[in-house]
C-alpha positions as CSV (number, residue, x, y, z in Angstrom):
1,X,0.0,0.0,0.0
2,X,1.1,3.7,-0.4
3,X,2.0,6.0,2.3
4,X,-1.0,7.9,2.0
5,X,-3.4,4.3,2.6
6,X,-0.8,3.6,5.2
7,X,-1.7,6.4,7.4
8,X,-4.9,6.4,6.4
9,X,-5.5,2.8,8.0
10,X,-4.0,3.6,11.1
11,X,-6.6,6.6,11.5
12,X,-9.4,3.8,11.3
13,X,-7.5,1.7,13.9
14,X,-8.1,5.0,16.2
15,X,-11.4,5.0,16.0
16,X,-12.6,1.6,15.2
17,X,-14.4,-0.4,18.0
18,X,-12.9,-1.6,20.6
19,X,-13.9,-5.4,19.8
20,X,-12.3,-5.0,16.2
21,X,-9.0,-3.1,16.7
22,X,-7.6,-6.6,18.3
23,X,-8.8,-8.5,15.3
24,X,-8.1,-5.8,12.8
25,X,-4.7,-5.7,14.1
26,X,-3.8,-9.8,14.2
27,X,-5.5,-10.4,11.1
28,X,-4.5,-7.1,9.5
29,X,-0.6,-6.1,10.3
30,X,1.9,-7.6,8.4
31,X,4.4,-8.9,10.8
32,X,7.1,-9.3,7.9
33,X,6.3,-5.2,7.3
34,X,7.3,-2.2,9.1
35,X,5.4,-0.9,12.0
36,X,1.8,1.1,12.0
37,X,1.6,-1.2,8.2
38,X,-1.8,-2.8,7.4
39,X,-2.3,-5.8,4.9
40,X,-6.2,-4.2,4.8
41,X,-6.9,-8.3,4.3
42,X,-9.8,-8.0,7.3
43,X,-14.0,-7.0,5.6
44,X,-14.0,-4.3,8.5
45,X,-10.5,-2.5,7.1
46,X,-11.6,-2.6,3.6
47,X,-15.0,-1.5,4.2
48,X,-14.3,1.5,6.0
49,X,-11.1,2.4,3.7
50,X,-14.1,2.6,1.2
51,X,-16.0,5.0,3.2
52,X,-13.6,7.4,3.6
53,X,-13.2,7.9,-0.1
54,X,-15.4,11.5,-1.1
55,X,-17.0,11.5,-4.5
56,X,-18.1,14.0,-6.7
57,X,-20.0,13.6,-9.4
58,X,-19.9,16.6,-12.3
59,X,-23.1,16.8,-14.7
60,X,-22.8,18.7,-17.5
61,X,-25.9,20.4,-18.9
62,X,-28.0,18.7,-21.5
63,X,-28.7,20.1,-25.0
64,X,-29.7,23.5,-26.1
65,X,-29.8,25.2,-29.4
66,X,-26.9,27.7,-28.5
67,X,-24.8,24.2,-27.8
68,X,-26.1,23.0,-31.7
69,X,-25.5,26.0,-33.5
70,X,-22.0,26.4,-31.9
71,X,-23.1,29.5,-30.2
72,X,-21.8,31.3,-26.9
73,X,-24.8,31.0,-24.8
74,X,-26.9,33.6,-23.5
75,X,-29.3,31.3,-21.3
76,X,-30.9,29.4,-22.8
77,X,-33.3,26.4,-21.8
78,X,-33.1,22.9,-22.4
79,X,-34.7,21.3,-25.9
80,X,-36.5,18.8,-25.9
81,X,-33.7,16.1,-26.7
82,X,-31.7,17.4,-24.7
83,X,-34.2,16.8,-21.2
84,X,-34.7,13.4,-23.2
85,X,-30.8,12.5,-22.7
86,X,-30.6,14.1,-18.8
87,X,-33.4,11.7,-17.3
88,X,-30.7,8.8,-18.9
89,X,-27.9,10.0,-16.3
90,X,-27.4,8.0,-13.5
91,X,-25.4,10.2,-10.6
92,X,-24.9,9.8,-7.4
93,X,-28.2,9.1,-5.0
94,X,-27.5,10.8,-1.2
95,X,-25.6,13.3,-2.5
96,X,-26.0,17.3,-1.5
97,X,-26.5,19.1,-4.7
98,X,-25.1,22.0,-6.1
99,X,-26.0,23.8,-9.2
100,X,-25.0,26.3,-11.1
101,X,-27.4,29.5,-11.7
102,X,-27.9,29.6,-15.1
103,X,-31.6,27.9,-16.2
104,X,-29.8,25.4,-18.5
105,X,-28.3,24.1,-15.6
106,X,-31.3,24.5,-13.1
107,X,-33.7,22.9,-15.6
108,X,-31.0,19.8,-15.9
109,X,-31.8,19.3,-12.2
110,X,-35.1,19.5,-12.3
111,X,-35.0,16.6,-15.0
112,X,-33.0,14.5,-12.4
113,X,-35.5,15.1,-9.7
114,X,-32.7,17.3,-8.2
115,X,-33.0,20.6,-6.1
116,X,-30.0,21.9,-4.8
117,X,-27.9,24.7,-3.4
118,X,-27.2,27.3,-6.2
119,X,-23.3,28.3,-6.2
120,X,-21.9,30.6,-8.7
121,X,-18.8,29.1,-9.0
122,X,-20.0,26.8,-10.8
123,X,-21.1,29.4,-13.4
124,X,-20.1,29.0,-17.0
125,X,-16.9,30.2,-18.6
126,X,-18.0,34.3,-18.9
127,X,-17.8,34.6,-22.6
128,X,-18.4,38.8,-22.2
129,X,-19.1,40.7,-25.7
130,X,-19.1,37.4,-27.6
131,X,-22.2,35.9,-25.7
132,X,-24.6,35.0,-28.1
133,X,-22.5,35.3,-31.2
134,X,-21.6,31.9,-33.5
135,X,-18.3,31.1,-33.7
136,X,-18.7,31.7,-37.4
137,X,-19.2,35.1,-37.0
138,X,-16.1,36.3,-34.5
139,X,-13.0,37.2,-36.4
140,X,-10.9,34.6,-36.6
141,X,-7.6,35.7,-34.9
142,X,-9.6,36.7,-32.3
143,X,-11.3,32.9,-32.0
144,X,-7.6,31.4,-32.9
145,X,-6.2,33.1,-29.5
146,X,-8.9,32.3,-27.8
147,X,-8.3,28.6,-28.8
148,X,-4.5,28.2,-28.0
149,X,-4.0,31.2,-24.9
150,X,-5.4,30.7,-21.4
151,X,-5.2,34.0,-20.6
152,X,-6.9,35.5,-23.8
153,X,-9.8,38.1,-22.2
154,X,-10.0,39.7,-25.4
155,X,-13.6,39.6,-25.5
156,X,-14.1,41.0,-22.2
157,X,-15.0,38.1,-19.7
158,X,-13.1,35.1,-18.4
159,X,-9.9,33.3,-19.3
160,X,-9.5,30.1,-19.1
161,X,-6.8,30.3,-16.1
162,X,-9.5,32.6,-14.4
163,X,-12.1,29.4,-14.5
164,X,-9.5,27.0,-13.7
165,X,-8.5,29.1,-10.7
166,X,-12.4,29.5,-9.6
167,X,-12.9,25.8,-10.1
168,X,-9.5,24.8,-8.2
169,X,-11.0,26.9,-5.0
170,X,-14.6,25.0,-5.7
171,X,-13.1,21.7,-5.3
172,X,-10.7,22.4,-2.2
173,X,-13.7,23.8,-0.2
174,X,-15.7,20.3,-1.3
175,X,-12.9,18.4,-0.6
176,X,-12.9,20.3,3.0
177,X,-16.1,19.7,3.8
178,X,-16.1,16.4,3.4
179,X,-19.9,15.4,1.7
180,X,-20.5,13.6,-1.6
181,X,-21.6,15.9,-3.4
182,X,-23.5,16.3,-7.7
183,X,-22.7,19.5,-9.2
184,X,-24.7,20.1,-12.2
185,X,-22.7,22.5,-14.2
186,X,-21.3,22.9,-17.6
187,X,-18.8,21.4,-19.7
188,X,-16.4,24.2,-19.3
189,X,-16.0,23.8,-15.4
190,X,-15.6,20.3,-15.8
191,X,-12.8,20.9,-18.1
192,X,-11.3,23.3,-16.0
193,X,-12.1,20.8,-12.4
194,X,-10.1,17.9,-14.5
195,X,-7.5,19.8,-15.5
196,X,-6.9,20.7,-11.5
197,X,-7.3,17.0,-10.7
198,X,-5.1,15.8,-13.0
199,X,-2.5,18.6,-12.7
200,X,-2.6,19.5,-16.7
201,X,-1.4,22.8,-17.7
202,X,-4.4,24.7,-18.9
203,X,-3.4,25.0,-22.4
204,X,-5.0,21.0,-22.1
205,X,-8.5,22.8,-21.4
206,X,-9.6,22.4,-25.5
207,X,-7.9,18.5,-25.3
208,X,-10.6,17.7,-23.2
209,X,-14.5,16.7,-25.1
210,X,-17.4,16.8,-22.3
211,X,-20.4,15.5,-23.9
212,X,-23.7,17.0,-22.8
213,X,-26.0,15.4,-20.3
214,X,-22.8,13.4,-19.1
215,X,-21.6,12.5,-15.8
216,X,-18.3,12.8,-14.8
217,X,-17.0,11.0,-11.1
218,X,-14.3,12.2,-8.9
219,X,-12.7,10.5,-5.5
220,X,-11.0,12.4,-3.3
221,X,-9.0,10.7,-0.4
222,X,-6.0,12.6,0.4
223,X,-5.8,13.9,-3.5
224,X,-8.0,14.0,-6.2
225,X,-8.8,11.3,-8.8
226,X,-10.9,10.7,-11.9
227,X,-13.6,7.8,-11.5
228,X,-13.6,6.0,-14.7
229,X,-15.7,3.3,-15.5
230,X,-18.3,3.6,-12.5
231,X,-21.5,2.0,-12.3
């Protein structure tokens, strides 16, 4: 096991019950290893090392006609495909909820039978002059910079560095306060939250697809880690 499981299994051994620790600790320490080291062979270890791991579930917005016609967003609603494609996610059940303000977002949690905390940090990528304008449209040096530099502001709202840096802050006070948590939010922010998990520079933030009405899982036990693959 790592360091980081190591001393995490001694922090169970602190608090488990009394009637355990003894059996935890015969069954568990490996008496070829070095002190305070657990196998995690015994059901009670490996349950509880499970408990202790926070997840976070990201759900990015479903369809609307800005996302079809490749336009910045104003805020618009959901179509009608696109509610069609939300009520398919399956997130996390016993979760709090957190959701961004904009109504793409609030009528995405709606669909899931959701009704949450609104946080505006979890507020799309601020687009400024260029909201509501097709990518078609914008001149093109001025699209081309936005696409390869993080810190382009050239149209007057957010850079990409500025959402990573909002996102980073999100996910250390989550991480803090301990609670699994679904954040229904858009596919920029979980760009920008996976580029903080898995320490990319954010020239990666275009390298990265997040399909809509998608959900994307994060553990956090110690650090931060991307879920692949869950059920």
């Amino acid at each position: 096991m790592s360091p980081s499981v190591h001393r995490a299994t001694d922090n169970l051994a602190e608090v488990m019950p009394a009637d355990l620790r003894g059996q935890v600790r015969d069954g568990g320490r490996d008496p070829a290893g070095p002190p305070g080291v657990w196998r995690g062979s015994h059901p009670w270890l490996r349950w509880a090392l499970v408990q202790t791991v926070l997840r976070v579930d990201l759900i990015g917005h479903g369809l609307t006609e800005a996302v079809r016609k490749a336009r910045f967003p104003v805020d618009e609603p959901l179509d009608e495909s696109g509610l069609s494609a939300v009520r398919a996610c399956a997130p996390l059940a016993d979760a709090q909820v957190r959701t961004a303000p904009e109504r793409r977002t609030r009528e995405t949690a709606a669909a899931l039978g959701f009704t949450g905390e609104q946080d505006a940090r979890l507020r799309d990528l601020d687009a400024g002059s260029w909201r509501g304008s097709e990518m078609g449209n914008l001149a093109q040096d001025q699209l081309f910079s936005w696409l390869t530099d993080p810190e382009f502001r050239g149209h007057g709202g957010e850079s990409v560095t500025d959402l990573v840096a909002r996102v980073r802050f999100w996910l250390a006070e989550t991480a803090s306060a301990g609670r699994d948590t679904v954040a229904v939010t858009h596919p920029a922010v979980i760009r920008a939250a996976l580029l903080v998990v898995l320490d990319a520079p954010p020239k990666s933030f275009w390298r990265i697809d997040i399909a809509p009405a998608s959900v994307t899982r994060l553990h956090h036990r110690g650090n931060w880690t991307l879920r692949l693959g869950h059920g």
